[in-house]
N, C-alpha and C positions, 0 to 999 in steps of 0.2 A: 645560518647553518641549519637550515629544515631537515635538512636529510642524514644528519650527523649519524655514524651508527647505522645507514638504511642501504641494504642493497637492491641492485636493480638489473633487471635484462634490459636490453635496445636493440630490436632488430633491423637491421636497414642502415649500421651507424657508421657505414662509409663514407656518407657526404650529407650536404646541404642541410636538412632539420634533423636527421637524425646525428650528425655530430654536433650539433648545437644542443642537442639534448642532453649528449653524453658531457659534454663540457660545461653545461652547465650543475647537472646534478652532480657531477666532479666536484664543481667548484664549490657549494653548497655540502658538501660532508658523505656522499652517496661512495660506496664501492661499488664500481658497475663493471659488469659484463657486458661485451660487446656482438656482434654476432652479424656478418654480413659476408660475402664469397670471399672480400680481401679484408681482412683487417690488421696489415700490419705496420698501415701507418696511424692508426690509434692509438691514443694515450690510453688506457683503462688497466684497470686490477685484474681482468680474465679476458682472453680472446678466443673465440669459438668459431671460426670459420666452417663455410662449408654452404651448401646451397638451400633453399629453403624447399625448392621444389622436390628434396628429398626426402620424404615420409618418415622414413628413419630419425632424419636429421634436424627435424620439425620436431618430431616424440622426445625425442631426445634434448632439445635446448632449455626446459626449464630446469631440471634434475643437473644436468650439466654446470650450469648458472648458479643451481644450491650448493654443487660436490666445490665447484671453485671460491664461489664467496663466504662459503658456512652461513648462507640463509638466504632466503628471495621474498622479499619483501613490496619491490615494483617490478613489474612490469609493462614494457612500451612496444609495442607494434607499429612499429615505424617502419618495416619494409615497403615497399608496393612498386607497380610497373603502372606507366602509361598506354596503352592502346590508344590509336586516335584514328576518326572515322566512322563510317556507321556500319552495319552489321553487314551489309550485303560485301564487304571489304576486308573483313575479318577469316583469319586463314585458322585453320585447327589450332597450326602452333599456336594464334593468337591468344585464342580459347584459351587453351591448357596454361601457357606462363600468365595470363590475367587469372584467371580462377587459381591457380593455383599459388601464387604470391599473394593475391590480394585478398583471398576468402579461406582457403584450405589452412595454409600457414597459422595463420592467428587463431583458428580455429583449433589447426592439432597441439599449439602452443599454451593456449589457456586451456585447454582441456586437460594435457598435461599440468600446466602450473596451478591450477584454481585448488586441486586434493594438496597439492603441499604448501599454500598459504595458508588453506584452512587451520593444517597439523598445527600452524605454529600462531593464531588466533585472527590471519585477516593478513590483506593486501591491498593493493591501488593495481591495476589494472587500464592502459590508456590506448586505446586505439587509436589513430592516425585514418581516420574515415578522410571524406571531401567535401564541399561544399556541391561539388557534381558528382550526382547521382546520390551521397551520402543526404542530399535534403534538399537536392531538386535535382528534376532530369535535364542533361544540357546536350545539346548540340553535336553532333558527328564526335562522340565517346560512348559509342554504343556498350562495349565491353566494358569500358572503365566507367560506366557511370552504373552500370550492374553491379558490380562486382564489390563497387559501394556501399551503394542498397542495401547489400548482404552485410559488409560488414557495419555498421549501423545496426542493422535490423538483429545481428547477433549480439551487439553490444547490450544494445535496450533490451533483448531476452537474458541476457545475464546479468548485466544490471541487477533485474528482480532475482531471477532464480538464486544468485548467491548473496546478495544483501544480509540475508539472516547468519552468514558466515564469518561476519566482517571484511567483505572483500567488495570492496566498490569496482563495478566497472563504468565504463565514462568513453568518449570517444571527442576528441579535435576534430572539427570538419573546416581545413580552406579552403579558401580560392587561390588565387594566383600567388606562388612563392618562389622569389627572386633562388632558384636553386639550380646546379648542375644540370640535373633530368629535364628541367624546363628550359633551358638555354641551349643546350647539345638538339632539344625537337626543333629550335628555333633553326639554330644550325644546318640541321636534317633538312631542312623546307625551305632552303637559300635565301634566310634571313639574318642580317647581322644581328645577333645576342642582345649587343646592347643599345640597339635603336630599338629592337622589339618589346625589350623591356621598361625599356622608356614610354614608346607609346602605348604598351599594355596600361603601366601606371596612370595616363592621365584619362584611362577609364575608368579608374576606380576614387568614388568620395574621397575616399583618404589623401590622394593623390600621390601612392606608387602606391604597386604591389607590396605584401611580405617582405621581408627578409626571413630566412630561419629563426631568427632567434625571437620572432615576434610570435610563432608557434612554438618553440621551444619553452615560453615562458606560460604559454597556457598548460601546457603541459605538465608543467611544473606543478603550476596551481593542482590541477586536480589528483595528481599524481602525491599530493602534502595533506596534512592533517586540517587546513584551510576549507578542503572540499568533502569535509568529511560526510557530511549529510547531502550530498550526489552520488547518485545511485540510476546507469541506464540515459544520464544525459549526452546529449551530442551538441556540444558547444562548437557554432560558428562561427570564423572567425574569417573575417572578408572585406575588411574595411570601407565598411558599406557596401559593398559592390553585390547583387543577388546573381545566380547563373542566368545567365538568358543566351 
């Protein structure tokens, strides 16, 4: 029970890592807040619906998180969108919901939450980066391998900037996870799910892709008292497989 007594935000915790998240730090002792457009088929202590791409509604979910669980102690940015393709393909909307799920959000979220971890001596803070674009550039995800970068590149500046507060920031980067969002593009591109997933898997060392719960558990780790002295890391997790 790491988490006994410990609450937490999860955003994105409608499906594939991010309800492996919330299920696990459940099960482990966490009261968690949950936060994604539906969440009313989640288990958890608080549900916070609503859209991320709302400014408001971004400002608003860590304070939200503290008035329901009487304190916020982790925090997990687990939303995000895929875009696929390379830029010359990329339509405005593209733009606007990739930046704004994958970079803006986390941003208006920790920015908010980082002043009321402080108040109360320190936090875990865990991003949900990628192995594409979050630590290497890959292939026709022109957006989504930007939008990476960034958030990576925010994590490792706060990281240092709030270390001195008690508040670790840290980020998860994978590659390929056996989840919803990956199977529905499979889908989308007249491919069956699970022969794609299948031959995805024996490109990688491990020999299959992820599952959630194999990110869920990293997660865990540095999101626990185990990672206490990481600060600004971006642990990969790729079962050997590098982007190319």
């Amino acid at each position: 029970m790491r988490f006994s007594g410990s609450t937490a935000l999860v955003t994105g915790a409608a499906g594939g890592i991010g309800e492996a998240i919330v299920t696990q730090l459940r099960a482990e002792g966490a009261r968690v807040a949950v936060a994604a457009r539906d969440v009313s088929g989640i288990e958890a202590e608080a549900h916070l619906p609503g859209d991320l791409l709302d400014p408001a509604y971004a400002d608003g979910l860590a304070q939200a998180a503290r008035d329901a669980l009487g304190g916020l102690d982790i925090l997990v940015n687990n939303a995000g969108v895929i875009t696929r393709g390379p830029v010359t393909e990329a339509s405005d909307a593209d733009w606007s919901r990739s930046v704004g799920v994958n970079v803006e959000a986390p941003f208006r979220i920790c920015r908010s939450a980082i002043p009321l971890m402080a108040e109360t001596g320190g936090g875990a803070i865990v991003n949900v980066s990628s192995c594409w674009g979050g630590k290497a550039p890959g292939p026709n995800h022109a957006l989504y391998c930007m939008t990476k970068a960034a958030l990576s590149s925010l994590t490792q500046c706060m990281g240092i900037d709030h270390a001195h507060q008690g508040i670790r920031v840290n980020a998860v980067c994978p590659n390929e996870v056996n989840t919803p969002m990956l199977r529905s593009g499979f889908a989308k591109r007249g491919f069956d799910p699970d022969t794609a997933v299948s031959e995805l898997g024996r490109t990688v060392p491990a020999g299959r892709i992820a599952e959630p719960e194999d990110i869920a558990d990293v997660v865990l780790f540095l999101a626990s008292d185990a990672a206490r002295y990481m600060c600004g890391t971006l642990v990969e997790v790729n079962g050997g497989k590098p982007v190319s």
